[in-house]
LUMVEXVEX-77235 format. One record per residue (C-alpha): residue number from 0; residue in one letter; chain; x, y, z. Coordinates in nm, 4 decimals. Example, Ala and Ser with C-alpha at 12.3 -4.5 7.8 and 13.67 -1.06 7.14 Angstrom:
<node num="0" residuo="A" cadena="A" east="1.2300" north="-0.4500" up="0.7800"/>
<node num="1" residuo="S" cadena="A" east="1.3670" north="-0.1060" up="0.7140"/>
END
This chain:
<node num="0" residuo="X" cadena="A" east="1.5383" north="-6.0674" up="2.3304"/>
<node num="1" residuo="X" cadena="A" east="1.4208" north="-5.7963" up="2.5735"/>
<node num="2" residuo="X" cadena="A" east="1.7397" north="-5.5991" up="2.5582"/>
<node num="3" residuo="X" cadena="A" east="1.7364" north="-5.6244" up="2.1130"/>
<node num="4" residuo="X" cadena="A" east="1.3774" north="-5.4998" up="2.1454"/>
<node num="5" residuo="X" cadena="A" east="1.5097" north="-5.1987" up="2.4361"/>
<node num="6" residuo="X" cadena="A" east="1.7909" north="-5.0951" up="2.1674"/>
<node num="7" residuo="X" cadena="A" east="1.5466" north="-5.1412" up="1.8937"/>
<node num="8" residuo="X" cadena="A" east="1.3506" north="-4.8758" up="2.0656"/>
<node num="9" residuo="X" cadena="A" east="1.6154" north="-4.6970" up="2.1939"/>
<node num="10" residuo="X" cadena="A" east="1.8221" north="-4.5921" up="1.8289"/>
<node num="11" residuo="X" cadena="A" east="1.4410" north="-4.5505" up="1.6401"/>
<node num="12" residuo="X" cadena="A" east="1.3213" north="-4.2715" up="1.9285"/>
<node num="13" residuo="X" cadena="A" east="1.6612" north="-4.1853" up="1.8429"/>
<node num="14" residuo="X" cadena="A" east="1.5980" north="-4.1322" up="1.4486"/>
<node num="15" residuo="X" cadena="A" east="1.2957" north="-3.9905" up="1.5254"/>
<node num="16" residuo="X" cadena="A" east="1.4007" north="-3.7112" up="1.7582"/>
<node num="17" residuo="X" cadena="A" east="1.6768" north="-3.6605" up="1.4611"/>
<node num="18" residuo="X" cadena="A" east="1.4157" north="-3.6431" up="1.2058"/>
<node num="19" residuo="X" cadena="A" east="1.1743" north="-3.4179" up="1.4251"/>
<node num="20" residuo="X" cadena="A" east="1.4958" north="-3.1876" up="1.4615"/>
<node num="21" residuo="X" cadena="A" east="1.6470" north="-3.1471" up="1.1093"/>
<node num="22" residuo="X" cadena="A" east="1.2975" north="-3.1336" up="0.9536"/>
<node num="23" residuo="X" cadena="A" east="1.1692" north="-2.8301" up="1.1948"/>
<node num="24" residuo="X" cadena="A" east="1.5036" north="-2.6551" up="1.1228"/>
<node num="25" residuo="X" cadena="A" east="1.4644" north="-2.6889" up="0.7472"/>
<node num="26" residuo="X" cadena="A" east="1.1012" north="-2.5866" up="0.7548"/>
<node num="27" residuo="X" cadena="A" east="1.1707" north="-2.2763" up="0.9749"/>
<node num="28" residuo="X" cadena="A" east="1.4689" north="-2.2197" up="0.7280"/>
<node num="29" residuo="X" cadena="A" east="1.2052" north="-2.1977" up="0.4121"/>
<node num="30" residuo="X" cadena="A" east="0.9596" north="-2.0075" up="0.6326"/>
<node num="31" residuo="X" cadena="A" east="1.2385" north="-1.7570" up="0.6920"/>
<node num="32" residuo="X" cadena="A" east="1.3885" north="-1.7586" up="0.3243"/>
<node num="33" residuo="X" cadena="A" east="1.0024" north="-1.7381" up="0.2062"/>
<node num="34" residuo="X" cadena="A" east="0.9788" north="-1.3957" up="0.4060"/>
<node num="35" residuo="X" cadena="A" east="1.3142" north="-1.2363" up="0.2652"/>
<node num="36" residuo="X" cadena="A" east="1.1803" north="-1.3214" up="-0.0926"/>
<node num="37" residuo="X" cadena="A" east="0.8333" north="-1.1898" up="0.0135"/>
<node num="38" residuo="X" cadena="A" east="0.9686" north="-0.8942" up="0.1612"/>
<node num="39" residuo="X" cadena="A" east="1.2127" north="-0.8324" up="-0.1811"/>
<node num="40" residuo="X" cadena="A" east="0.9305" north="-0.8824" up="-0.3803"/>
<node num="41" residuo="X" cadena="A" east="0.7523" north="-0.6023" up="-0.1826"/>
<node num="42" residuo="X" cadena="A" east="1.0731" north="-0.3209" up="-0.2215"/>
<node num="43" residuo="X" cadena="A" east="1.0789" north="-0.4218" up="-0.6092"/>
<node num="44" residuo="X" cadena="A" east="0.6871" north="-0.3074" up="-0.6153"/>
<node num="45" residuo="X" cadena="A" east="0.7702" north="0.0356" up="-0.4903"/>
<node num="46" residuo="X" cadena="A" east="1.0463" north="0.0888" up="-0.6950"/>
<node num="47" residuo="X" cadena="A" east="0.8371" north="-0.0151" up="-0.9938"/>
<node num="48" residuo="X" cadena="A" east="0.5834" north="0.2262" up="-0.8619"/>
<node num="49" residuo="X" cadena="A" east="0.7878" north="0.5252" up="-0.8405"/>
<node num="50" residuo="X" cadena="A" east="0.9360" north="0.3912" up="-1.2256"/>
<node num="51" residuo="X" cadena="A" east="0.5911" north="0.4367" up="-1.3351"/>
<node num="52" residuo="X" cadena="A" east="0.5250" north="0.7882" up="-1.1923"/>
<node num="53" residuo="X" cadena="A" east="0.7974" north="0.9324" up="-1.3711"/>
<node num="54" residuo="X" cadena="A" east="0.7015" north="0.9125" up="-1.7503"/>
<node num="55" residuo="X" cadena="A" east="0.4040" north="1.1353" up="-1.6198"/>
<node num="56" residuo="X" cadena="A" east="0.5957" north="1.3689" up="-1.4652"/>
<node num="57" residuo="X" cadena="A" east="0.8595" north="1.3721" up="-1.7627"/>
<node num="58" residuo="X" cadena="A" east="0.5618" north="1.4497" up="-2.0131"/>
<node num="59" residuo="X" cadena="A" east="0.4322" north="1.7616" up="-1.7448"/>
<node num="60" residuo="X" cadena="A" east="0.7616" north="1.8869" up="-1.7298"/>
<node num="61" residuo="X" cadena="A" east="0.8241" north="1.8739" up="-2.1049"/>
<node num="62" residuo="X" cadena="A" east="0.5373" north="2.0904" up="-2.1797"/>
<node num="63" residuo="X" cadena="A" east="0.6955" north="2.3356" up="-1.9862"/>
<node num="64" residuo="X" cadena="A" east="1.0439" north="2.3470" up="-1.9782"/>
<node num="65" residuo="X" cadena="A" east="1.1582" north="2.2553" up="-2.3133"/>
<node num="66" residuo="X" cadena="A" east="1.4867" north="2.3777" up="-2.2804"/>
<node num="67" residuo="X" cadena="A" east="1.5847" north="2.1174" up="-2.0282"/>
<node num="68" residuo="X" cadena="A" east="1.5649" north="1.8353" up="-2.2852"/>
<node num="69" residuo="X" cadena="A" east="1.8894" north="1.6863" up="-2.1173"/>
<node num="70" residuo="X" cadena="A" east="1.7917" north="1.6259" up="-1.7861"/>
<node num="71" residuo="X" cadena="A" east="1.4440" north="1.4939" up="-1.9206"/>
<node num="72" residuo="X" cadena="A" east="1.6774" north="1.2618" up="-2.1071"/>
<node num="73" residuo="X" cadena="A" east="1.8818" north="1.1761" up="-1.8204"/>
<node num="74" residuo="X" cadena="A" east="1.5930" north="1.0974" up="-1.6485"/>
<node num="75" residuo="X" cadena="A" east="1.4372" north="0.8520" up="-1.8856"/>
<node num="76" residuo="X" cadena="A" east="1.7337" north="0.7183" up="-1.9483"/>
<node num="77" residuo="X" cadena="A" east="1.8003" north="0.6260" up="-1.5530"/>
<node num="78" residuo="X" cadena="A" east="1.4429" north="0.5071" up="-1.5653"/>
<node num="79" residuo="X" cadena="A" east="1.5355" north="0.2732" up="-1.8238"/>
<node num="80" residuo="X" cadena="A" east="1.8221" north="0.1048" up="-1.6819"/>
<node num="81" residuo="X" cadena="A" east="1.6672" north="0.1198" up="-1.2699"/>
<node num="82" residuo="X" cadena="A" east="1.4264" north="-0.0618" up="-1.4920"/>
<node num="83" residuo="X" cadena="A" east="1.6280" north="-0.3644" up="-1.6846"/>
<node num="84" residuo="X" cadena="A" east="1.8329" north="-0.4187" up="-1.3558"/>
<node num="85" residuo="X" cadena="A" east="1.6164" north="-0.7212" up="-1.1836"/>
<node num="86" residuo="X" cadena="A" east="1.7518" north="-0.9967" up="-0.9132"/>
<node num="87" residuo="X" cadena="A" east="1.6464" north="-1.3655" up="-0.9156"/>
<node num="88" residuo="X" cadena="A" east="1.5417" north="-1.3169" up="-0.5605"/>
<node num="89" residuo="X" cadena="A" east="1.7128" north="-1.6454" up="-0.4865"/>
<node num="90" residuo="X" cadena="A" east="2.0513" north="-1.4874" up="-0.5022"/>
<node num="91" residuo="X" cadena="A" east="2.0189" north="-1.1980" up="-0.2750"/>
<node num="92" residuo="X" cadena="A" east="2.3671" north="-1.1497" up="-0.2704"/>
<node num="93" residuo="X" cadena="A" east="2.5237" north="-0.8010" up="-0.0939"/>
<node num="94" residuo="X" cadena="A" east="2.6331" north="-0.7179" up="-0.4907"/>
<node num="95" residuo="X" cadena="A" east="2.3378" north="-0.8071" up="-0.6531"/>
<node num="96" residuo="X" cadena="A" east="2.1262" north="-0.5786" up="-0.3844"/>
<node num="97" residuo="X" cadena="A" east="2.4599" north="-0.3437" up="-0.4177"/>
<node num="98" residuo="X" cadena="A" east="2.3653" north="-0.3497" up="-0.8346"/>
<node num="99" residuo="X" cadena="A" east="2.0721" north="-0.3052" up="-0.7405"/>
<node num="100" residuo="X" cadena="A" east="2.0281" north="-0.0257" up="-0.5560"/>
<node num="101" residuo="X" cadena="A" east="2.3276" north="0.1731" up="-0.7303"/>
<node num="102" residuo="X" cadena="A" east="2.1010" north="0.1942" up="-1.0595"/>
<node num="103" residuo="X" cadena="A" east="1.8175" north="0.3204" up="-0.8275"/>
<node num="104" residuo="X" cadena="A" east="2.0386" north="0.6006" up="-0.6763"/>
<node num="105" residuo="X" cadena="A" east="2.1088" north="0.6821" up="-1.0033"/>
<node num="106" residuo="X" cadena="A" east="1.7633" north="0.7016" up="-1.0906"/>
<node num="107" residuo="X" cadena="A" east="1.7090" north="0.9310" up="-0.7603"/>
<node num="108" residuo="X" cadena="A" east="1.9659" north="1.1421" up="-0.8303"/>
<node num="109" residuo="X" cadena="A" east="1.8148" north="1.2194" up="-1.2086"/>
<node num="110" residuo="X" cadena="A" east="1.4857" north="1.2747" up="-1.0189"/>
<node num="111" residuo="X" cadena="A" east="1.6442" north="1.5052" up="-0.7750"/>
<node num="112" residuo="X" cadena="A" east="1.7525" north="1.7363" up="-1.0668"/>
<node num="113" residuo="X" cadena="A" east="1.4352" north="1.6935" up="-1.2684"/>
<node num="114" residuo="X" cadena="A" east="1.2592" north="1.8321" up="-0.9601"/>
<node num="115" residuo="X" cadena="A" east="1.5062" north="2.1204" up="-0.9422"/>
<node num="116" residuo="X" cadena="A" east="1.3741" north="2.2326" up="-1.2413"/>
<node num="117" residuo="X" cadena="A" east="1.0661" north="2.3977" up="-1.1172"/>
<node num="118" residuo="X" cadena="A" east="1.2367" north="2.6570" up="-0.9221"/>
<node num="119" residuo="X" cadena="A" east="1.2856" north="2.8293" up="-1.3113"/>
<node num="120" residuo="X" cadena="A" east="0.9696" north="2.7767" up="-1.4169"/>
<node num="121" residuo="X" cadena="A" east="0.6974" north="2.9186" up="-1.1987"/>
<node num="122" residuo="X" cadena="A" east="0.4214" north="2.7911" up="-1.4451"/>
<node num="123" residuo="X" cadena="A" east="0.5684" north="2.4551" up="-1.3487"/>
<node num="124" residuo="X" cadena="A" east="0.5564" north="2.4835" up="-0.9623"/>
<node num="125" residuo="X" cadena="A" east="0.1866" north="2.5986" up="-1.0171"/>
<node num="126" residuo="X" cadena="A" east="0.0586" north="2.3208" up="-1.2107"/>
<node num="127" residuo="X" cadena="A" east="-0.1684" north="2.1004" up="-1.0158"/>
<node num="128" residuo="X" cadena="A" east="-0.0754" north="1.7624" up="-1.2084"/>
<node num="129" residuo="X" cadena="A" east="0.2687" north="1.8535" up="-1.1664"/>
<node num="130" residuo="X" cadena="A" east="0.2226" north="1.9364" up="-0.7202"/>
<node num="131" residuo="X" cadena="A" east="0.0315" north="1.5949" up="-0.7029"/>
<node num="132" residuo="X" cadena="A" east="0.2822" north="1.3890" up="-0.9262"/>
<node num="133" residuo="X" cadena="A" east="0.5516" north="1.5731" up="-0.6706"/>
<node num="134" residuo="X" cadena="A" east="0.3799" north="1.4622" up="-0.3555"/>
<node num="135" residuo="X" cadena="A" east="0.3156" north="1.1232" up="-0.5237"/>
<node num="136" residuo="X" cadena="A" east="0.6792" north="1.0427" up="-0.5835"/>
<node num="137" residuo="X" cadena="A" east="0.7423" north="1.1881" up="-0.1908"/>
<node num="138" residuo="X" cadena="A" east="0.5157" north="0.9333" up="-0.1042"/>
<node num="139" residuo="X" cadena="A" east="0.6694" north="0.6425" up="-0.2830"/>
<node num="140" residuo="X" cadena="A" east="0.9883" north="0.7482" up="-0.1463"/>
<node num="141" residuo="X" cadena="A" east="0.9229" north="0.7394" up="0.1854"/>
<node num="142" residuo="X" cadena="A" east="0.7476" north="0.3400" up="0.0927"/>
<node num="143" residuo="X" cadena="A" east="1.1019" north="0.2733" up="-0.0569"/>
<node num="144" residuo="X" cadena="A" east="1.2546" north="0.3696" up="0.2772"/>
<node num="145" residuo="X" cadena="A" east="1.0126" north="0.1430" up="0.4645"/>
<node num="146" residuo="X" cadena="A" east="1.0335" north="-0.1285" up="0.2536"/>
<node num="147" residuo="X" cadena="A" east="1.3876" north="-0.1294" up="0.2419"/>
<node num="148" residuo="X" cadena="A" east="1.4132" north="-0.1355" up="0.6271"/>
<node num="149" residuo="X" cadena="A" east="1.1443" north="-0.4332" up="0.6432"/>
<node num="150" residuo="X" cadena="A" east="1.4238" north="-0.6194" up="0.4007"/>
<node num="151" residuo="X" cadena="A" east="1.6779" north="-0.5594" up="0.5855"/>
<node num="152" residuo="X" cadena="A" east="1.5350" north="-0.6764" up="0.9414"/>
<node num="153" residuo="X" cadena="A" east="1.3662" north="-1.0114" up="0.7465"/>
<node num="154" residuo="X" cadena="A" east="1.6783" north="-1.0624" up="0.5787"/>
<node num="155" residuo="X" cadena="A" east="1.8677" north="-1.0007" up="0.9090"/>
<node num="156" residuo="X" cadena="A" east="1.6246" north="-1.2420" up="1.1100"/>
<node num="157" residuo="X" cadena="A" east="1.7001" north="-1.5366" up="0.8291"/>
<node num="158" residuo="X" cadena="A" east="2.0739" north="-1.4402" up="0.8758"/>
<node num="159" residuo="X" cadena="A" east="2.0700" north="-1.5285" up="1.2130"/>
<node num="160" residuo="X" cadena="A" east="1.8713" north="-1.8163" up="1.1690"/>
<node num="161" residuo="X" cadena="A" east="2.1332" north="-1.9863" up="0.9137"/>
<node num="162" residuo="X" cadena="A" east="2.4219" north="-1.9340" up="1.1496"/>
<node num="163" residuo="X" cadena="A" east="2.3189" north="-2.0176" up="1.4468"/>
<node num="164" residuo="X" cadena="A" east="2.4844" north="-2.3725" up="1.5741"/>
<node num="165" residuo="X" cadena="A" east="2.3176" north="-2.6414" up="1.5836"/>
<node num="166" residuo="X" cadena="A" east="2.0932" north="-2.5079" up="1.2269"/>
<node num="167" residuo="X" cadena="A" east="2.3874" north="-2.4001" up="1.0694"/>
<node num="168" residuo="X" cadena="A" east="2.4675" north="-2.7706" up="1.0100"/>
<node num="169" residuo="X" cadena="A" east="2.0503" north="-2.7821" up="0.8420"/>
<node num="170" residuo="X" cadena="A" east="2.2051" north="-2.4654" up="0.6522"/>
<node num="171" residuo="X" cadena="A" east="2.5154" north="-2.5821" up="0.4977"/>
<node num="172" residuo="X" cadena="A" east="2.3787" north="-2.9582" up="0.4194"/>
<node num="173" residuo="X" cadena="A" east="2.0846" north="-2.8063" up="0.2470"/>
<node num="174" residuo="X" cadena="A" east="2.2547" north="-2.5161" up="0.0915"/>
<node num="175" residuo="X" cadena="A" east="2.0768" north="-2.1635" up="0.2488"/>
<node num="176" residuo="X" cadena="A" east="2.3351" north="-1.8808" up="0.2025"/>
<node num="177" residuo="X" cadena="A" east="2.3585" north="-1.5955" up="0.3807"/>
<node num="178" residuo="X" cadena="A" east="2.1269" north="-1.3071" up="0.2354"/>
<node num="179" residuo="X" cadena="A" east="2.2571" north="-0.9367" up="0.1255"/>
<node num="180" residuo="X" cadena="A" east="2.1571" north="-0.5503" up="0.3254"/>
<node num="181" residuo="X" cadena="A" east="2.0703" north="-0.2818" up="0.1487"/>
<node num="182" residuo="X" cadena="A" east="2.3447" north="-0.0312" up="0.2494"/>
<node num="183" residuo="X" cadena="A" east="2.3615" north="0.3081" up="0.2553"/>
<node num="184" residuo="X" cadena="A" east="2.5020" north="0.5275" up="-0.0453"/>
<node num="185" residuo="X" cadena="A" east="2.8738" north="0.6392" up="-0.0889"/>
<node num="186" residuo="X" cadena="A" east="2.8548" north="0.9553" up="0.0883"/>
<node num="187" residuo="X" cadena="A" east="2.5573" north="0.9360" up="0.2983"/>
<node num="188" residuo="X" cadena="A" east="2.7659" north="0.9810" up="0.5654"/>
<node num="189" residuo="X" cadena="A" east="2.8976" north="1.3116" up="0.4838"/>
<node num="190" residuo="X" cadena="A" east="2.6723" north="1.5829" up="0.5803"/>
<node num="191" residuo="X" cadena="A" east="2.5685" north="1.8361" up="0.3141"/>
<node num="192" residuo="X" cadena="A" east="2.7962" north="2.1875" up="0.2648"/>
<node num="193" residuo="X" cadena="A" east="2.5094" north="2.4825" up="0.3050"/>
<node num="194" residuo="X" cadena="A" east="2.6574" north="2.8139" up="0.2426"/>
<node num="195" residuo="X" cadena="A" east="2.4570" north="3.1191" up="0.2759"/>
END
């Protein structure tokens, strides 16, 4: 009877050691997936930001450069599709964040050229609303590049936490997949051609 009652105790501190284990790895896998979707949620908000700067600084623009009607159209038009392009932020895939981020560089780029326009209008470059939407969308930039990095190290730190051994057993029984980088552009690595 005393040996029954030893086993007995033996195989439940067993199952309960088990239990303890697989339910603090799942836990500290939602924790972690919680903080990638937290930190997504916070690089969509400064992309929307920057998407609502720009129909200001199209409509300052237009009142002074009316002959560039194409790259204001351009530029809404990259606006609108940066816009439409969303990610359930429970598939964080690398090509859904690649999507992703290629309509935004297409976005940048327009932006890029609509701010080029200044240099032939000197009206433009003067205009106050104009110099503080400019130094806005600087500023939301540089949040982009922030928040993009704070992605990238949450998603990296949940990453790591899926494929570690033992969790990666947690992972694969409860079905956490491996979350996308943003990456850089095509090109980034080439350095610009300056001539003089």
């Amino acid at each position: 009877m005393k040996k029954g009652l030893t086993v007995l105790l033996i195989v439940a501190a067993v199952v309960a050691g088990l239990f303890l284990w697989v339910k603090g790895a799942y836990n500290g896998m939602v924790t972690a997936d919680e903080n990638v979707q937290s930190a997504w949620a916070q690089v969509e908000n400064v992309y929307q930001r920057r998407a609502d700067l720009i129909p200001n600084l199209v409509a300052t623009v237009k009142g002074y450069a009316q002959h560039e009607s194409q790259t204001l159209e351009n530029v809404v038009s990259a606006r609108a599709k940066a816009t439409q392009m969303t990610i359930d932020p429970a598939d964080l895939s690398e090509e859904a964040i690649a999507r992703f981020s290629e309509a935004q560089g297409e976005l940048s780029s327009a932006l890029g050229r609509l701010l080029l326009i200044q240099e032939n209008y000197p009206d433009l470059k003067a205009n106050q609303n104009f110099s503080e939407l400019q130094a806005q969308l600087e500023g939301t930039e540089n949040r982009i590049a922030t928040e993009r990095m704070k992605f990238n190290e949450t998603a990296k730190a949940y990453n790591t936490l899926i494929r570690k051994f033992p969790d990666n057993i947690i992972a694969s029984m409860f079905g956490f997949e491996k979350k996308g980088y943003f990456e850089a552009q095509a090109g980034a690595e080439t350095a610009p051609k300056v001539e003089f």
